[in-house]
Each structure stands twice: as C-alpha cells, then as structure tokens.
N, C-alpha and C positions, 0 to 999 in steps of 0.2 A: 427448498431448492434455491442454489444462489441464482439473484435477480439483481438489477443494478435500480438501489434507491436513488430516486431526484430531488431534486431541491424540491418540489413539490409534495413527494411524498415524506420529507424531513416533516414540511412544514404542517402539511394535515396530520401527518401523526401525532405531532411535540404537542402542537398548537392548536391545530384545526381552522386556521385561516390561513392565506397569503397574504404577504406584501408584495403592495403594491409598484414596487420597485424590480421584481421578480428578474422583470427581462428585460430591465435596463442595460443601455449600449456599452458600458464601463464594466460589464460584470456584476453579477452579485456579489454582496459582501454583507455580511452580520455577524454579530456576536455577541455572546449569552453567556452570562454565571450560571454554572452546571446545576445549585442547588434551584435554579427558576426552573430544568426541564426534567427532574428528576422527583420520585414520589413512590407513595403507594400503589398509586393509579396508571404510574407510567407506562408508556409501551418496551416492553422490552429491545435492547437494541440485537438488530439481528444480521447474524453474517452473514455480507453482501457485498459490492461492490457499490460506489456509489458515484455519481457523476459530477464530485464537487472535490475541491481540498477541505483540509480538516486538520485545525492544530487545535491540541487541547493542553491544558494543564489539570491533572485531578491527581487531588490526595487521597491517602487511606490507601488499604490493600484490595488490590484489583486484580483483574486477568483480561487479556486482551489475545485475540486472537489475530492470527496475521498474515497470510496465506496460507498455509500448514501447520503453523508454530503456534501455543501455545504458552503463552510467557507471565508469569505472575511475579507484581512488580509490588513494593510496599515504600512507603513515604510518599516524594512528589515526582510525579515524572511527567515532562514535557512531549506529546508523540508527536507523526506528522503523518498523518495520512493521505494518500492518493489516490485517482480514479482509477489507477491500472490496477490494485489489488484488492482482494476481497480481505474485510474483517469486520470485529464486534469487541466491546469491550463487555464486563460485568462485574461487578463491584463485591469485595468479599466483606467488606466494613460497613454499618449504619452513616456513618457522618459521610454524605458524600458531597465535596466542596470542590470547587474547583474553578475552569473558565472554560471556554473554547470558540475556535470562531470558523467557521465556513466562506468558501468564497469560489468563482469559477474560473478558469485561467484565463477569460478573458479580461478581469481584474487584472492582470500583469502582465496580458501578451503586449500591450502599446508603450507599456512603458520599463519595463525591467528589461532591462539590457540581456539578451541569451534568450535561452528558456527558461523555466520554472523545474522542467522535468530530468536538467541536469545536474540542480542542485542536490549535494549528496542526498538528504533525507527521503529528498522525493525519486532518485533513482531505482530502478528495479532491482531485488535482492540487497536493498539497503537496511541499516539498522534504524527503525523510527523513533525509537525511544530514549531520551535520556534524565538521567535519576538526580535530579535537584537537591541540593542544599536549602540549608534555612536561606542566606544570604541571597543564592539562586532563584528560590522560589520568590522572595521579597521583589526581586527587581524586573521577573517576568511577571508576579502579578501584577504590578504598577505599570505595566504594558497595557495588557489586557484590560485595565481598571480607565487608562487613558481612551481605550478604545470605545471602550463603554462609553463615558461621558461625551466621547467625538460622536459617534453616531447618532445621537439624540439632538445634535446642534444644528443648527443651521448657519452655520460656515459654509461657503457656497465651493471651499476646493479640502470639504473634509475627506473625500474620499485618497486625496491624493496624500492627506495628511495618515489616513489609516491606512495606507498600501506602505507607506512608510513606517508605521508602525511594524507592522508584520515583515519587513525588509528587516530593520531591526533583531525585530525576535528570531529569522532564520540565521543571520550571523552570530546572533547570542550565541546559538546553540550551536553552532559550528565552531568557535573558538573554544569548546568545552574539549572537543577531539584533538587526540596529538596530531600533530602536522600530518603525520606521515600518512593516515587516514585518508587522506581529502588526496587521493589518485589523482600522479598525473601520466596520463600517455607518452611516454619513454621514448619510444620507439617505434615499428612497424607491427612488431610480434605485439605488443600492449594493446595497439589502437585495433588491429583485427578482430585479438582476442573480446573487445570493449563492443565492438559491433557484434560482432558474434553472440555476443551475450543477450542486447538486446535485441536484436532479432529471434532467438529462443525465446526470449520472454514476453514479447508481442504476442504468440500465440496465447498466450494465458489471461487472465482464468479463464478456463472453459465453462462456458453461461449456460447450456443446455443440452441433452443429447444428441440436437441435430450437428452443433459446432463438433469438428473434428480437425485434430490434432496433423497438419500435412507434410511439416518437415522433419522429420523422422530419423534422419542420414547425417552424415559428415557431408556425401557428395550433394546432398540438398542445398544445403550452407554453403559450399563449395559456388557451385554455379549461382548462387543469389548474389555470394560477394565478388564472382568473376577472377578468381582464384583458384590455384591449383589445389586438388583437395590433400593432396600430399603438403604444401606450400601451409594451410589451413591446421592439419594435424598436428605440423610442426610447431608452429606459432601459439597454438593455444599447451601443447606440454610443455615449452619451453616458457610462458607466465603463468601456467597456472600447477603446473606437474599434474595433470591430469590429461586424459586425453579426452576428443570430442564427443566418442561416443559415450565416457564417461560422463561428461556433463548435461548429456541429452538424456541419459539412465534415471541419475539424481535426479532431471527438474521433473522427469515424467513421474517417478514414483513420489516423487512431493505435489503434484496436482491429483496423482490418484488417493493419495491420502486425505485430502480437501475433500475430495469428494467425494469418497465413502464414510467421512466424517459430518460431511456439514449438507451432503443431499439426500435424497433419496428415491434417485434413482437404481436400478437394479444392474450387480454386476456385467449383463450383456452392454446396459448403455452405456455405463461408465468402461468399458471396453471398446466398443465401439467410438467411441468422444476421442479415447486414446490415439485411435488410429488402429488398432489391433484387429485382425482379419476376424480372430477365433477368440473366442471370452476365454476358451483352454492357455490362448498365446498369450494372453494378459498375465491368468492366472501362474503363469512358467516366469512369466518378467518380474513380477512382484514377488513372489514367494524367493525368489532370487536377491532381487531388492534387500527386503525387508527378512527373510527369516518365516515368514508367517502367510498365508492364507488369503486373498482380499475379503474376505466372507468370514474369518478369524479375525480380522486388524476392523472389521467394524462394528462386531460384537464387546471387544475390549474396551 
C-alpha cells in the first residue's frame, strides 16, 4: 500500500539511528554515496511517496518507477524527486555507484527566491530524469563530492554553502534542456490551462481508500477557477488540443493504474478512491481507457 516515507523512516531504515539535526530550524539536509546505503542486507526501496526532496546521481542499468511510469534508464542519470509523487527505484546491474542527497523545503523556503515546486524538475507531470555524459557525470559528481566534504565541517554558514551547491546542480540540469522546454505562460489560455493542471494534480496520489477523488467535472474546475466553464474548455483545447474532460480521463486512468499496480487494495476500493459511484462505472471508464479489464491490467 502507498504510505508516505519520512525522513525518520529513511533514517531507521538505511541506518537505524537519527541525527540529531533532524528538526532543525533550516531544514534538513544530508548526503550520501549510494554505495554507503546499498547491500546485501539492504532494505529494498519501496514505492511511496515521501515527505522530503531527493536528487540522486546513480550508474549502471536501473528502473525507476514514477507515478504510473516505468522507465529503465542505462549509464548515468541525474533524477529529482518530490513529495507530491509516489516512486522507487531498483537496480538491474551489481556495481551500484553513485550519490544522492535529501532535504525538506524548508531548506529553501527562506532563502531561494520563488518556490522550489515551480522549478521544471520539481513540477507535476514533469520529466525527472536526465541521462549524463562522461564529462556530465564528472562535474555533478564533484558537486556532490564537494557536499560530502561540506557537511562533515564545521564551517559555521555550511549549510548556506550546501543549499548553494544543490542551486547549482538544479541549473546544471536545466541548461541540458532546450530552451523551448522551460514553459513560459504566454498568454490567458496558457496560464488557466497551467492552473488547471495543478489543481488536477493536487488531488493525487491517492494515499488510501478512505481519500476520494472530488473534482471529477470541467464544471468543478470551472467554479474553483471562477471561470466560465465554456471560457475553461476553450482555453485548455486551444493549449493543449485536448479537451478538459480529456485531461481529467488520462490523469484518472494513470492513478488507477498506480494503483492496481503498486497496492492492494481490492477493485471496489480503488473504485471507490476514484470517485466512482459503482466498481461496474470504473470498470466501463477503464476498459474504455485502456482496452483492458482493471482485474486484467493487474494480473499482467
């Protein structure tokens, strides 16, 4: 069942102690060489959501899960995860090298200009990963290798010097995408359509089968954004060529796939989660969706 890991439960897991830094005023912040938490013995990482940021660097051939997606990635690749969505990685190679480092946003809410949560990697339905060069991989591991050596110092403004580091390494990887990538809001029709989206996606993940799924509608959207829902319609075919309720289709048959995938609960609850009156009315939405069964698509 997804459950949302805490830095607490990272740390008894990996380690089986805390630091004593935990719930300091600045945020948490640390970071570890992959091969220090990785083993025989290890605990397997499991998909979840969790209540922390997460960049990592790891070599060798991998798979990583990422709300619905499944994506098997080979060489180095830089990810960036966030506490709005559920994932796990698992390793398909022996040699597993690499970095990563954790931290909670209030590590950057006093001090980074904006939010954290509008930078591309960390936006919802964003792509988290990118695939490293030799030259690539050299220059973010001597990031990571810097942060190493910072945190163990006692320099009395390291942390300011390691939130800078990781500033850094989120431009690195942003200068790797073409320009055109890095969306800007255009217009009226872009920035609706931009709300619009993250308001869908607020709703998610769905964490148990008590949580349920409640804007369901265009006209739901409509009155949240005080908007005409014709006004609303418009504006998202005309940036996306799709229409509203098409978008609200996709994201619901991509959480019900999450979930017949990675819980196990029984199709009434993950029906019920949906918003769906009848497990029959799910059953008619997905086979629709998908082509397939929801009781098919989780035996496969």
């Amino acid at each position: 069942m997804s459950n949302i890991e805490t830095l607490e439960d990272f740390y008894k897991k990996k380690f089986n102690w805390l630091p004593d830094n935990l719930q300091q005023d600045i945020g948490h912040f640390n970071v570890f060489r992959l091969e220090d938490c990785v083993g025989p013995n290890a605990v397997p990482v499991q998909y979840s959501r969790r209540d922390f940021y997460k960049i990592s660097l790891i070599r060798g051939r991998n798979v990583y899960h990422y709300s619905d997606k499944s994506v098997e990635i080979a060489g180095t690749t830089l990810m960036f995860f966030n506490p709005h969505v559920p994932y796990a990685w698992e390793s398909l190679s022996d040699d597993k090298t690499g970095f990563f480092c954790i931290f909670k946003e209030a590590f950057f809410t006093e001090r980074l200009r904006g939010n954290i949560n509008e930078l591309p990697m960390f936006t919802m339905g964003s792509k988290p990963s990118y695939i490293l060069n030799k030259s690539q991989d050299k220059h973010v591991s001597q990031i990571f290798t810097k942060m190493l050596e910072e945190i163990d110092s006692e320099y009395v403004y390291k942390y300011d010097l390691l939130r800078n580091y990781v500033t850094e390494m989120i431009h690195y990887a942003l200068k790797m995408q073409p320009t055109e990538t890095l969306y800007q809001h255009t217009d009226a029709n872009s920035r609706i359509t931009a709300i619009f989206t993250e308001l869908l996606e607020r709703q998610f993940p769905i964490e148990s089968p008590a949580q349920r799924f409640s804007m369901r509608s265009a006209k739901d959207f409509a009155e949240q954004l005080a908007v005409h829902v014709n006004h609303l319609n418009r504006a998202i075919r005309v940036t996306t060529g799709k229409t509203t309720t098409d978008h609200i289709s996709e994201r619901l048959a991509a959480e019900a796939k999450a979930l017949l995938k990675h819980t196990n609960w029984n199709i009434s609850e993950i029906s019920y989660s949906l918003g769906f009156e009848e497990p029959s009315h799910f059953n008619n939405f997905f086979k629709k969706q998908t082509s397939v069964t929801p009781s098919s698509f989780r035996i496969v």
